[in-house]
Wavefront OBJ file of the C-alpha trace (Angstrom):
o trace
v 0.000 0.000 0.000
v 3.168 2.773 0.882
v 4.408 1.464 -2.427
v 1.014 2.715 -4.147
v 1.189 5.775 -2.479
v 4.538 6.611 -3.004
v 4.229 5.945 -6.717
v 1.009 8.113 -7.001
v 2.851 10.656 -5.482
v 5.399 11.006 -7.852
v 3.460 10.581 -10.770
v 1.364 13.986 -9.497
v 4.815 15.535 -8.858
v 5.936 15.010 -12.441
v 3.110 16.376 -13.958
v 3.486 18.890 -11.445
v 7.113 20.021 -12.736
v 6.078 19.738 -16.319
v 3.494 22.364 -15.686
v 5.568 24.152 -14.217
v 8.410 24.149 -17.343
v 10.709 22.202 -15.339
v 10.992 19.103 -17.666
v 12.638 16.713 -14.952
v 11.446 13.460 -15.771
v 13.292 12.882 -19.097
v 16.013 14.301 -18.163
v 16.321 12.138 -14.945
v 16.179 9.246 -17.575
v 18.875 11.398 -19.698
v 20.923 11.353 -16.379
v 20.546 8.083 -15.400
v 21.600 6.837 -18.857
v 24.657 8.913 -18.915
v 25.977 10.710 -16.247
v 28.627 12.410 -17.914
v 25.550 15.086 -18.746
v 25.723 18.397 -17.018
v 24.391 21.822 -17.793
v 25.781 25.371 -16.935
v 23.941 27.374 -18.423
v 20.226 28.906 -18.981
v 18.276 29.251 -22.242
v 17.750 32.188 -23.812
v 13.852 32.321 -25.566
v 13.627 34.076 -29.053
v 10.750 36.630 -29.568
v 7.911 35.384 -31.999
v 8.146 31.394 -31.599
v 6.418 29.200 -33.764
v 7.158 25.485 -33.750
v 7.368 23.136 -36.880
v 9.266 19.873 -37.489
v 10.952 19.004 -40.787
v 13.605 16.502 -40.155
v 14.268 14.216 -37.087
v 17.522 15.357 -35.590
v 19.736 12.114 -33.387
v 21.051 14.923 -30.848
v 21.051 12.960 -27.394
v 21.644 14.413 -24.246
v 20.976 18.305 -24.802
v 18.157 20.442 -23.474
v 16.560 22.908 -25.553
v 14.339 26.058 -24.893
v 11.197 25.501 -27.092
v 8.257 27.430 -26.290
v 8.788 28.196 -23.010
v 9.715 24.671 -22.133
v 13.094 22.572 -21.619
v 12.864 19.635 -24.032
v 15.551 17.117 -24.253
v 16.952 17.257 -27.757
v 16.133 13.567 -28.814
v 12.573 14.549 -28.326
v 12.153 17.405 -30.844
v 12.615 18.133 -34.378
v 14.737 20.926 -36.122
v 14.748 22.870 -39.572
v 16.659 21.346 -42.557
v 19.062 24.086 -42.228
v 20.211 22.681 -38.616
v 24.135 21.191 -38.997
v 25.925 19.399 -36.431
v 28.785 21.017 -35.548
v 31.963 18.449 -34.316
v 35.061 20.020 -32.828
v 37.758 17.918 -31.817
v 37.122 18.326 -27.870
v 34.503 17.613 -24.925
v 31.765 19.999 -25.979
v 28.945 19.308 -28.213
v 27.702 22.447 -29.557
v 23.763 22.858 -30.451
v 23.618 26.280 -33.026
v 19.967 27.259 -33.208
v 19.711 27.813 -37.232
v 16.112 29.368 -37.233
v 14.212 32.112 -35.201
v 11.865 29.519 -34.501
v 14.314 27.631 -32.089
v 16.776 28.347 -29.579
v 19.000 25.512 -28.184
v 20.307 25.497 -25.179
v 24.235 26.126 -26.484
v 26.664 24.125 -24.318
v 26.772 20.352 -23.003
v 29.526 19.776 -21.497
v 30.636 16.502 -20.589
v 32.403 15.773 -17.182
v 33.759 12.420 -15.842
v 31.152 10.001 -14.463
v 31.579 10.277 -10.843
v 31.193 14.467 -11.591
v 28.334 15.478 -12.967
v 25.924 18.606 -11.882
v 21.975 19.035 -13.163
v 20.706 22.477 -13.203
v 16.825 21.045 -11.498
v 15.146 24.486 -12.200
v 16.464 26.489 -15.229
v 15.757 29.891 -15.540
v 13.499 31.180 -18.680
v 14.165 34.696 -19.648
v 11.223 36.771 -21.506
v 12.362 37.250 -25.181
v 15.054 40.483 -25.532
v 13.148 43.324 -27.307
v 14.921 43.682 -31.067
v 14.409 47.659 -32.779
v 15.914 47.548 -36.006
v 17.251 51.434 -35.707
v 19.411 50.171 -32.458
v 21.080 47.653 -34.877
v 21.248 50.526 -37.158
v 22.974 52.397 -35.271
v 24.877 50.093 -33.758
v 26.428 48.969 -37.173
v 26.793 53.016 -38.673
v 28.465 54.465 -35.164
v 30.699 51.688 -34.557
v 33.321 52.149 -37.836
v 33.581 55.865 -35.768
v 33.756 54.592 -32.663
v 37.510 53.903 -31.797
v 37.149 54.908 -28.424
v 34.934 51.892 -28.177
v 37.514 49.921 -29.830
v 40.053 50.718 -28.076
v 38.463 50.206 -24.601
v 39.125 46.816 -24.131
v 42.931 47.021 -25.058
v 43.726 50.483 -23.663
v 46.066 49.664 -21.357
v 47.876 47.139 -23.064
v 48.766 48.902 -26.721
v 52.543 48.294 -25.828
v 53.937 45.425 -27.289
v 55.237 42.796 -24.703
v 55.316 39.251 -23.485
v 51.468 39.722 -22.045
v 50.283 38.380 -25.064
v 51.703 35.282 -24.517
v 49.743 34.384 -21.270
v 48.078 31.189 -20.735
v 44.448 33.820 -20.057
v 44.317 33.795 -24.321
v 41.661 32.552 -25.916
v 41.337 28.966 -26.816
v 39.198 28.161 -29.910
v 38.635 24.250 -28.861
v 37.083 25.380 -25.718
v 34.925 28.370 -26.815
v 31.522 27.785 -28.909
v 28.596 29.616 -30.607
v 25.666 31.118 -28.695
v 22.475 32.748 -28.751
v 21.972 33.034 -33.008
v 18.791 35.240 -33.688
v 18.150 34.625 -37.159
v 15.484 36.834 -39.271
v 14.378 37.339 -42.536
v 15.779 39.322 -45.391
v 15.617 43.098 -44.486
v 16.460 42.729 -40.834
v 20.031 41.996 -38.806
v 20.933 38.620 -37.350
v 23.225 37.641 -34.830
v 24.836 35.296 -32.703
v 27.284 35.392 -30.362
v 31.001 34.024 -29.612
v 31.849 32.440 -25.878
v 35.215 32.615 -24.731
v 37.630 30.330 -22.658
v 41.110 30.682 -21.635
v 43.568 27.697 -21.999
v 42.739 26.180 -18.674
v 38.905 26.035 -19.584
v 37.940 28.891 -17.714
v 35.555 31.260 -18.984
v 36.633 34.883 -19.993
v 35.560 37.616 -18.275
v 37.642 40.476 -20.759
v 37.790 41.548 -24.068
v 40.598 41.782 -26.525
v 40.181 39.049 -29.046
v 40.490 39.794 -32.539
v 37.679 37.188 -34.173
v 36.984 37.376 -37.983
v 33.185 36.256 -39.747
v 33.412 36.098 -43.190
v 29.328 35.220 -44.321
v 29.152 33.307 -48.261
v 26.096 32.467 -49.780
v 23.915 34.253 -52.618
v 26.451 37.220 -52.166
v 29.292 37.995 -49.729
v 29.618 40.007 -46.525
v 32.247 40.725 -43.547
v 30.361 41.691 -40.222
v 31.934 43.921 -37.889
v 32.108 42.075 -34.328
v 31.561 43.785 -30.966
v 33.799 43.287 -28.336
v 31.208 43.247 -25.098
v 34.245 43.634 -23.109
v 32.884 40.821 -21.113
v 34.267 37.729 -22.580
v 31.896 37.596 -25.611
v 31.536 38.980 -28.814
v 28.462 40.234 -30.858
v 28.365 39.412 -34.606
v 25.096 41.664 -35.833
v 24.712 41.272 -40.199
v 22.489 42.410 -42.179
v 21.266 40.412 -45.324
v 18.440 41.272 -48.310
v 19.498 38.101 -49.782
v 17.086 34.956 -49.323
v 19.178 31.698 -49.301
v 22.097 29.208 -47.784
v 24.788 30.840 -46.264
v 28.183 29.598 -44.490
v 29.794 31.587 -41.876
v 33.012 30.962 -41.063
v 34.110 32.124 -37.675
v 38.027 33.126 -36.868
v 39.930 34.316 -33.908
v 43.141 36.331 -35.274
v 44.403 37.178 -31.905
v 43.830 37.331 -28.134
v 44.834 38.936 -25.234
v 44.996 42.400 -27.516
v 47.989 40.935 -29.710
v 46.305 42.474 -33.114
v 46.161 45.792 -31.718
v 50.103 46.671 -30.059
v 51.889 48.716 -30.957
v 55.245 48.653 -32.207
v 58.262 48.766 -30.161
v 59.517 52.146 -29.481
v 62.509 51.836 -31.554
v 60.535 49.754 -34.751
v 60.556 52.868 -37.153
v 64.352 53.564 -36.439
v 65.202 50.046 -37.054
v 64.258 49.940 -40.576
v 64.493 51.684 -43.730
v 63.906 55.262 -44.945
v 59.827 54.323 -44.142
v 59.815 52.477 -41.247
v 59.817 48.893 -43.319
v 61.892 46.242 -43.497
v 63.278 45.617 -39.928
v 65.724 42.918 -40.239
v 67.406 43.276 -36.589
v 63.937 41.824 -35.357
v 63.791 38.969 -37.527
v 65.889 36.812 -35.875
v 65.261 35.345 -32.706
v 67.756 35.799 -30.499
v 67.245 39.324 -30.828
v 67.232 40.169 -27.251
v 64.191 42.527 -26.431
v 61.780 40.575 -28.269
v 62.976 36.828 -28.952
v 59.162 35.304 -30.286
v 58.271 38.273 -32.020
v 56.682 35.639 -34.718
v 55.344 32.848 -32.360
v 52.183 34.466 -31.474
v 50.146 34.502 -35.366
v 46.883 32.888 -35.045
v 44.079 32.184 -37.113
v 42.296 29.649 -36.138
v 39.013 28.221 -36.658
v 35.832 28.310 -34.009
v 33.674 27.334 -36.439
v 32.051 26.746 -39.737
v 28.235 26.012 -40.063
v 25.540 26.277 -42.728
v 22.363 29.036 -42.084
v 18.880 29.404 -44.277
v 17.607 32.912 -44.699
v 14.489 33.615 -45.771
v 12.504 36.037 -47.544
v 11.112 38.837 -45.900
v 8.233 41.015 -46.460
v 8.041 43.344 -49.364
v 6.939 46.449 -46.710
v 9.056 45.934 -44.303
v 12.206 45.366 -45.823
v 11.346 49.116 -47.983
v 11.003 50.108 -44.432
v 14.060 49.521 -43.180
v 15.393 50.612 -46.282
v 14.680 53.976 -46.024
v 15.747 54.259 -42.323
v 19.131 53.050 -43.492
v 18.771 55.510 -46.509
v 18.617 58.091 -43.092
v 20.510 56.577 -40.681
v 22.313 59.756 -40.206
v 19.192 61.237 -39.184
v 17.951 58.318 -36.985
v 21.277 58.128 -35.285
v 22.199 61.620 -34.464
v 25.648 61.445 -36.458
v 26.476 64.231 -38.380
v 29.496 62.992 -41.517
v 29.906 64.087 -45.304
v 29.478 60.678 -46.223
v 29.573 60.561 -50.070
v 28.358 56.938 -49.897
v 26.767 54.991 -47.400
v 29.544 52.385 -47.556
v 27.867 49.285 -46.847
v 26.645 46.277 -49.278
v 27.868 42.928 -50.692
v 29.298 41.795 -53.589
v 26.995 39.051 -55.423
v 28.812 38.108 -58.826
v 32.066 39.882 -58.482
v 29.892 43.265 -58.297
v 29.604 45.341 -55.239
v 25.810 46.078 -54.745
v 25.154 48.992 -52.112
v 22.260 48.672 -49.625
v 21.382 51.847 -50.265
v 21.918 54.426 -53.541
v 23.661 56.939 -52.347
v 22.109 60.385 -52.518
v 22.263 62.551 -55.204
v 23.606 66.396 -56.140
v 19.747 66.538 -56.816
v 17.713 64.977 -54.077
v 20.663 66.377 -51.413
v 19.576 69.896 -52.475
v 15.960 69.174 -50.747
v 17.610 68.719 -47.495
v 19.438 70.308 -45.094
v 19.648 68.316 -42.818
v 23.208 65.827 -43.031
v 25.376 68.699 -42.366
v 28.300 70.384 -44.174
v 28.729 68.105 -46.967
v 24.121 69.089 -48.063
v 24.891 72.746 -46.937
v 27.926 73.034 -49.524
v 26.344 71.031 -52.479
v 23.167 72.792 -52.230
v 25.317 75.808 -52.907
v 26.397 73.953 -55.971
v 25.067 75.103 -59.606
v 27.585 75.405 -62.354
v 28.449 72.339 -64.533
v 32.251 71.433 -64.249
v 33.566 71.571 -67.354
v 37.238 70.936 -67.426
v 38.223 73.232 -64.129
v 40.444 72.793 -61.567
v 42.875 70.271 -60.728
v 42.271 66.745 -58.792
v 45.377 65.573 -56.851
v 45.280 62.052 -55.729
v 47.359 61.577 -53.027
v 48.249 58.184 -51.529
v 49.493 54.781 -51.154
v 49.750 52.129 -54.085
v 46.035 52.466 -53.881
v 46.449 55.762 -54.654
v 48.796 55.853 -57.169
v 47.065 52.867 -59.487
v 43.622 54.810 -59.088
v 45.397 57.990 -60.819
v 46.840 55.294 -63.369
v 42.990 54.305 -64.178
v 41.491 57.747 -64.504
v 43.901 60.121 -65.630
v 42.268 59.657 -69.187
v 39.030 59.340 -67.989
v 36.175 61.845 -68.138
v 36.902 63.098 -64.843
v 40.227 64.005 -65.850
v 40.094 65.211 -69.182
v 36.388 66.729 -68.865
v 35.078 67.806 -65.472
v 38.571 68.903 -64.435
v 41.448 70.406 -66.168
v 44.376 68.166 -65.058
v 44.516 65.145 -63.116
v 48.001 64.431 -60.894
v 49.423 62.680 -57.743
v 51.582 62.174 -55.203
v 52.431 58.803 -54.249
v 53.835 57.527 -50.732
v 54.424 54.890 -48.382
v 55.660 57.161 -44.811
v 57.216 59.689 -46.979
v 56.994 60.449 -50.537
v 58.327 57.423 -53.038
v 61.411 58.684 -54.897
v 60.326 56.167 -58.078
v 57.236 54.450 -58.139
v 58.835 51.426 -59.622
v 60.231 49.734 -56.482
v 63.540 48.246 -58.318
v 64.261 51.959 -58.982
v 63.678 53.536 -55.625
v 66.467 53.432 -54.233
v 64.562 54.744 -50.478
v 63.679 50.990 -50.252
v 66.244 49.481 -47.827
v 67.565 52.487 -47.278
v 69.086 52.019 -43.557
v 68.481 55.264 -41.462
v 68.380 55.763 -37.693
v 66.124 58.346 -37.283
v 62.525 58.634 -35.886
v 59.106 59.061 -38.168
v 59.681 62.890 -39.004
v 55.947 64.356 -38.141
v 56.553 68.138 -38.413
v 58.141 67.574 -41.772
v 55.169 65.099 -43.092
v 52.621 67.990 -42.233
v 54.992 69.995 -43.716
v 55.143 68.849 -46.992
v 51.363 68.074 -47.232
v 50.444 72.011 -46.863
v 52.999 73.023 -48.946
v 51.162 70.457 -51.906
v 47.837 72.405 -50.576
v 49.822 75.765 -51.527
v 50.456 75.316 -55.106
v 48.557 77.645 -57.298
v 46.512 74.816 -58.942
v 45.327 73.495 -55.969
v 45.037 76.514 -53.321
v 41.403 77.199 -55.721
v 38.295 76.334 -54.420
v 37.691 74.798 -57.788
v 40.243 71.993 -56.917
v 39.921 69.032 -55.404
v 41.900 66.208 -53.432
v 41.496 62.590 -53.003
v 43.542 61.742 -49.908
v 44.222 58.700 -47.729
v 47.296 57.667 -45.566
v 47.077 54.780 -43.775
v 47.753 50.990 -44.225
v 52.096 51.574 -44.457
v 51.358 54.127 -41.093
v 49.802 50.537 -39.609
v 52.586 48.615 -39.968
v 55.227 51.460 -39.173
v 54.057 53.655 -36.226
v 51.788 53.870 -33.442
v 48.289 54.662 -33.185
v 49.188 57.929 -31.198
v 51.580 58.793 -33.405
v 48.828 58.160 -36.471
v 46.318 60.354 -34.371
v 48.817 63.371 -34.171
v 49.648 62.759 -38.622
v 45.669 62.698 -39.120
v 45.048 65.654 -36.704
v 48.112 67.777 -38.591
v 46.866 66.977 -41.905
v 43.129 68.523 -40.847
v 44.749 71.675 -39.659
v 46.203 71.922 -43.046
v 43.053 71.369 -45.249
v 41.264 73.560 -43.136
v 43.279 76.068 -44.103
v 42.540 75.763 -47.144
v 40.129 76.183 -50.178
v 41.013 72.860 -51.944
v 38.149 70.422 -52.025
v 39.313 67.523 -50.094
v 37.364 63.864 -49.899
v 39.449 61.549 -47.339
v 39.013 57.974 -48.709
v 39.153 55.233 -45.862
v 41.931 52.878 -45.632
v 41.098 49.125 -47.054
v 40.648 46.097 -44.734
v 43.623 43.596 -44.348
v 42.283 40.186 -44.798
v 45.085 38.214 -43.315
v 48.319 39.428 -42.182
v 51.512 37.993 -43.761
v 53.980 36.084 -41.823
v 56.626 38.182 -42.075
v 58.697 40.131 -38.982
v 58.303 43.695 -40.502
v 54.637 43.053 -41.227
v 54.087 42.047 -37.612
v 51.772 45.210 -37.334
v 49.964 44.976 -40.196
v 46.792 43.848 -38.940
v 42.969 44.164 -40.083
v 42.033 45.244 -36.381
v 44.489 48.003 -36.015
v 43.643 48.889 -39.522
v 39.438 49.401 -37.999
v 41.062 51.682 -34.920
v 43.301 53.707 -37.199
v 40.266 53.998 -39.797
v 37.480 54.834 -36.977
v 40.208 57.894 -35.595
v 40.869 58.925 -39.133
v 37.004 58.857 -40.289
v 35.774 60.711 -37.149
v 38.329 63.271 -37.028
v 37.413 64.126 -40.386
v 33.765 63.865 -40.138
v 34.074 66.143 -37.090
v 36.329 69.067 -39.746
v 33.426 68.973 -42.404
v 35.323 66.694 -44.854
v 33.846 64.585 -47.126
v 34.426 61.027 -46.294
v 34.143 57.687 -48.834
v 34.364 54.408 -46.771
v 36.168 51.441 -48.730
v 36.511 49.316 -45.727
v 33.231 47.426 -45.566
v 33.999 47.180 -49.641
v 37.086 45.657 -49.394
v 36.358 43.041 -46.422
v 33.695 41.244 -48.166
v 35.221 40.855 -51.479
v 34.707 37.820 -52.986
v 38.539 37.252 -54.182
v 40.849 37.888 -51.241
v 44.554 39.276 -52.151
v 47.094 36.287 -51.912
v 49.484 39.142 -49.692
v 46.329 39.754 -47.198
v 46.017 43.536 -48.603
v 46.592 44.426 -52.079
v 42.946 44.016 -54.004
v 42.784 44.587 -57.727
v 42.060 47.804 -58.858
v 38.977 47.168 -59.984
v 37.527 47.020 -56.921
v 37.468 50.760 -56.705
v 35.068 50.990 -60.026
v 32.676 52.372 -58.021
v 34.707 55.030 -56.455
v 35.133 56.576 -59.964
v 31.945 56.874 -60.086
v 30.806 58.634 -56.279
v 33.609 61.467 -57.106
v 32.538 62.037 -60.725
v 28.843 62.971 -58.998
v 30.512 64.425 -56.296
v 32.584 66.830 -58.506
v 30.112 67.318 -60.956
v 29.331 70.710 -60.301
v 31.199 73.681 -58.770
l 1 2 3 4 5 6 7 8 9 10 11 12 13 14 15 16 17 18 19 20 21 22 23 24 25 26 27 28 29 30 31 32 33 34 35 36 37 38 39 40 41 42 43 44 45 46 47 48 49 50 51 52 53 54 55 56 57 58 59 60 61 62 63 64 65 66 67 68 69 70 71 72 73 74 75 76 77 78 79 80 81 82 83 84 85 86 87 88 89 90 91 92 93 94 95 96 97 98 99 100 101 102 103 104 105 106 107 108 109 110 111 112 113 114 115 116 117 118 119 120 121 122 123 124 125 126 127 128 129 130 131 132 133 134 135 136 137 138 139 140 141 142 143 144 145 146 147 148 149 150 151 152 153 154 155 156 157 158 159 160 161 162 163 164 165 166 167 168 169 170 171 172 173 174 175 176 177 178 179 180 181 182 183 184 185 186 187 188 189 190 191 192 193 194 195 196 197 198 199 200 201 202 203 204 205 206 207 208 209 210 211 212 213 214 215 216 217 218 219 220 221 222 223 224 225 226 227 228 229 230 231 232 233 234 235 236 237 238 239 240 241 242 243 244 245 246 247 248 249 250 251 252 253 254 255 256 257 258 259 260 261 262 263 264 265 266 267 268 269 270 271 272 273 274 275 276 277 278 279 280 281 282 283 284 285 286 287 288 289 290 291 292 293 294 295 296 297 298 299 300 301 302 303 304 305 306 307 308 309 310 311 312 313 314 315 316 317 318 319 320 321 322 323 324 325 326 327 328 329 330 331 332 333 334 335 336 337 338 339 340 341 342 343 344 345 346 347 348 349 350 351 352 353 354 355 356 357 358 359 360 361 362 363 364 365 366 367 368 369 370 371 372 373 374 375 376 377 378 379 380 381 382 383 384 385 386 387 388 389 390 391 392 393 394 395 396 397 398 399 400 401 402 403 404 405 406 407 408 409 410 411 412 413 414 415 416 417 418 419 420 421 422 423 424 425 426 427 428 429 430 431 432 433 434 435 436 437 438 439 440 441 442 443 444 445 446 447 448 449 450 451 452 453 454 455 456 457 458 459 460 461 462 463 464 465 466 467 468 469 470 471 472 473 474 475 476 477 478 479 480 481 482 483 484 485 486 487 488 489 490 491 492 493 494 495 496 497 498 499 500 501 502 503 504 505 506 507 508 509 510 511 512 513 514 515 516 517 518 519 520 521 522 523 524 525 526 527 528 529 530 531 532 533 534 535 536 537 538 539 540 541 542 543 544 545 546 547 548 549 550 551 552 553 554 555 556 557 558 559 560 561 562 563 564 565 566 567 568 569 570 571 572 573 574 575 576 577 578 579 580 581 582
């Protein structure tokens, strides 16, 4: 009879705790089957549920949040999009690959005799998502290098910290939380990160890459949370398969350092080529080298489907005013975001025209002084394009185009590394491998840029300049000392009637392996781009972005950061409207 009673009893109590959304009873059977199981961590519910079943998954021994409820994973069906993802360790990872779903991310298995059940999981009520707070998330952060820097402030010197046992390990870290919507809005997910001893991290400072291929090709920015994860927010308005491929390039801030203080001096006339720290024993820094990483988290398979017509005009036009919506005030010629489908870059948004700019006054300088704007160029002036490589092969493809030989007068350049390029033929410049042992020369760098400004040709209002410096700054110099170049060069063109349009510097996809390239890294190329862009945004000037341009490409440079001139077609054709009238 207590036998009967006692078994009543616990039937009641089970249907008790399943009520109650604490699914014990299977899992107790989970347990008992294998008691390697343990969870750590709660769910976290996506907004706007709705459950269907496709294909019958043969996941054992995870827990999933489904409708409100903890379901073990052998019990419940998943979207053909769903793929297993294997590493080579003690974690089984569970990606939810639909908004419909949201798996509970992380199983980790302990020894037998140690094993821990979480009895009563928490459920969380679904995070609100706003489209303009993605928005602006996306626009503020290329600006924001205070942001960047934050996590890595106090550790920009170059040293043996980078080497610590507290960097992230890639076979211990894993996927969580992926949010996935419809064409027209942003996904994410979310990267969780470990130390070597299997410790979560509770800091920032990783340097993790997503590059997204499918109908066309994107490269997210990722947010350091500063908390031991990192955001990845993208936007898509392309309905299909995609693979995203998740890599960390560094840890403990190693993509960001500096230089040593003496790195300029040690090489040649621009600050390249330092062979005294390519050998080993070299007695300040002996592992210079050691620390390059690019590893793999992971590499899994998401379905994107097709949103609706009206919203994704919607959002559209917000991102058509982001400026507006975000309270950021830039002389952006072109939005600067997209993807290339087809080897052809295909902007979210047009950009606006000399036309539709003049009915608004509202985006600052760069409406004010078109608006203002009402004579047809017709060969006047003179465009200097002033540069890197970059700059000097753009010149080479439209010196005898219509913007050089019909809306202005002349077309000419100036082409530099740190200082000007005695030939541009590198056999016949004889500045390469030049030993020196002197300092980067600042005051003379300014210097020589307003006295280029002064010339009689270009000291018109009628003139214009296409200017970046950056990528050969990256490798050579510090980001302080970069601040104080970009900060002297502003002075300068403010000065000054000449027309200037800073062009951003162009993404590194992977660094080369190579001592004197040590520094030439895609995230310190993001923090010297966000100083340069917002300094100049903040002077009036009129800013073109090529970064998000020359991420995604689908074609990535075999040296990590020289991309085929083509790629700037579409430049050509932003400073032709640009310039169009005087």
């Amino acid at each position: 009879m207590i036998l009967s009673y006692l078994a009543n009893f616990f039937l009641l109590l089970t249907s008790f705790l399943k009520v109650n959304c604490n699914y014990v009873s299977p899992l107790v059977n989970t347990v008992a089957q294998n008691k390697s199981l343990a969870i750590t961590q709660t769910p976290y519910y996506e907004e706007n549920t709705q459950g269907y079943a496709q294909q019958q998954t043969n996941y054992n021994g995870g827990l999933i949040s489904y409708e409100g409820n903890w379901v073990p994973s052998n019990q419940i069906t998943f979207p053909n999009a769903i793929q297993a993802l294997a590493p080579p360790n003690n974690y089984l990872y569970f990606p939810a690959f639909s908004a419909n779903l949201n798996i509970h991310n992380r199983v980790n298995r302990f020894s037998a005799d140690n094993y821990q059940l979480t009895k009563n999981p928490k459920w969380y009520p679904p995070k609100p998502y706003y489209f303009n707070d993605k928005l602006c998330q996306e626009r503020k952060h290329r600006m924001d290098w205070l942001s960047m820097l934050e996590p890595c402030k106090s550790k920009m010197d170059f040293g043996m910290h980078i080497y610590s046992y507290l960097k992230t390990e890639v076979n211990y870290s894993y996927i969580s939380d992926l949010h996935l919507r419809n064409t027209g809005d942003y996904s994410s997910f979310r990267i969780k990160t470990y130390d070597t001893t299997r410790k979560p991290k509770t800091i920032g400072g990783d340097t993790w890459r997503v590059f997204i291929r499918g109908p066309v090709y994107i490269e997210p920015y990722v947010y350091d949370l500063n908390n031991g994860e990192y955001e990845v927010l993208f936007f898509t308005l392309d309905a299909g398969m995609y693979q995203i491929e998740v890599i960390l390039e560094g840890s403990l801030c190693s993509s960001y350092v500096n230089p040593p203080y003496d790195w300029f001096k040690k090489g040649d006339f621009n600050g390249h080529f330092q062979n005294e720290y390519m050998f080993k024993e070299y007695k300040h820094f002996p592992f210079l080298l050691t620390y390059r990483t690019w590893n793999a988290l992971s590499n899994f398979s998401v379905y994107v489907h097709e949103g609706s017509k009206s919203r994704i005009t919607k959002n559209l036009i917000k991102m058509q005013n982001w400026q507006l919506l975000c309270n950021v005030k830039c002389n952006f010629l072109t939005d600067g975001f997209g993807r290339w489908k087809n080897k052809t870059w295909l902007p979210y948004v047009q950009s606006k025209t000399h036309t539709s700019i003049q009915s608004s006054n509202k985006l600052g300088t760069y409406v004010n002084r078109l608006s203002t704007r009402h004579k047809l160029r017709r060969k006047q002036g003179l465009l200097w394009i002033y540069g890197d490589c970059y700059a000097y092969n753009f010149y080479q493809s439209v010196w005898n185009t219509s913007l050089c030989t019909q809306q202005f007068k002349e077309c000419n350049r100036t082409y530099n590394w740190i200082y000007p390029r005695w030939n541009p033929d590198n056999k016949k410049d004889k500045s390469i491998h030049l030993k020196h042992d002197y300092f980067i020369n600042l005051p003379w760098l300014v210097k020589y840029f307003a006295k280029l400004l002064n010339k009689d040709k270009l000291k018109r209002s009628d003139s214009g300049m296409l200017l970046n410096v950056g990528l050969h700054y990256i490798r050579s110099t510090s980001f302080d000392i970069y601040k104080q170049l970009i900060d002297g060069y502003i002075k300068a063109i403010k000065s000054h009637p000449t027309d200037v349009v800073w062009r951003t510097t162009t993404a590194i996809y992977r660094a080369e392996k190579y001592t004197h390239k040590r520094f030439q890294t895609n995230q310190r190329a993001l923090l010297f781009n966000a100083y340069s862009m917002s300094a100049m945004c903040r002077a009036g000037i009129a800013v073109v972005d090529v970064f998000p341009l020359t991420s995604a490409i689908e074609v990535k440079p075999t040296d990590g950061i020289h991309y085929d001139v083509t790629v700037f077609t579409s430049l050509t054709k932003i400073l032709q409207e640009y310039y169009k009238y005087i």
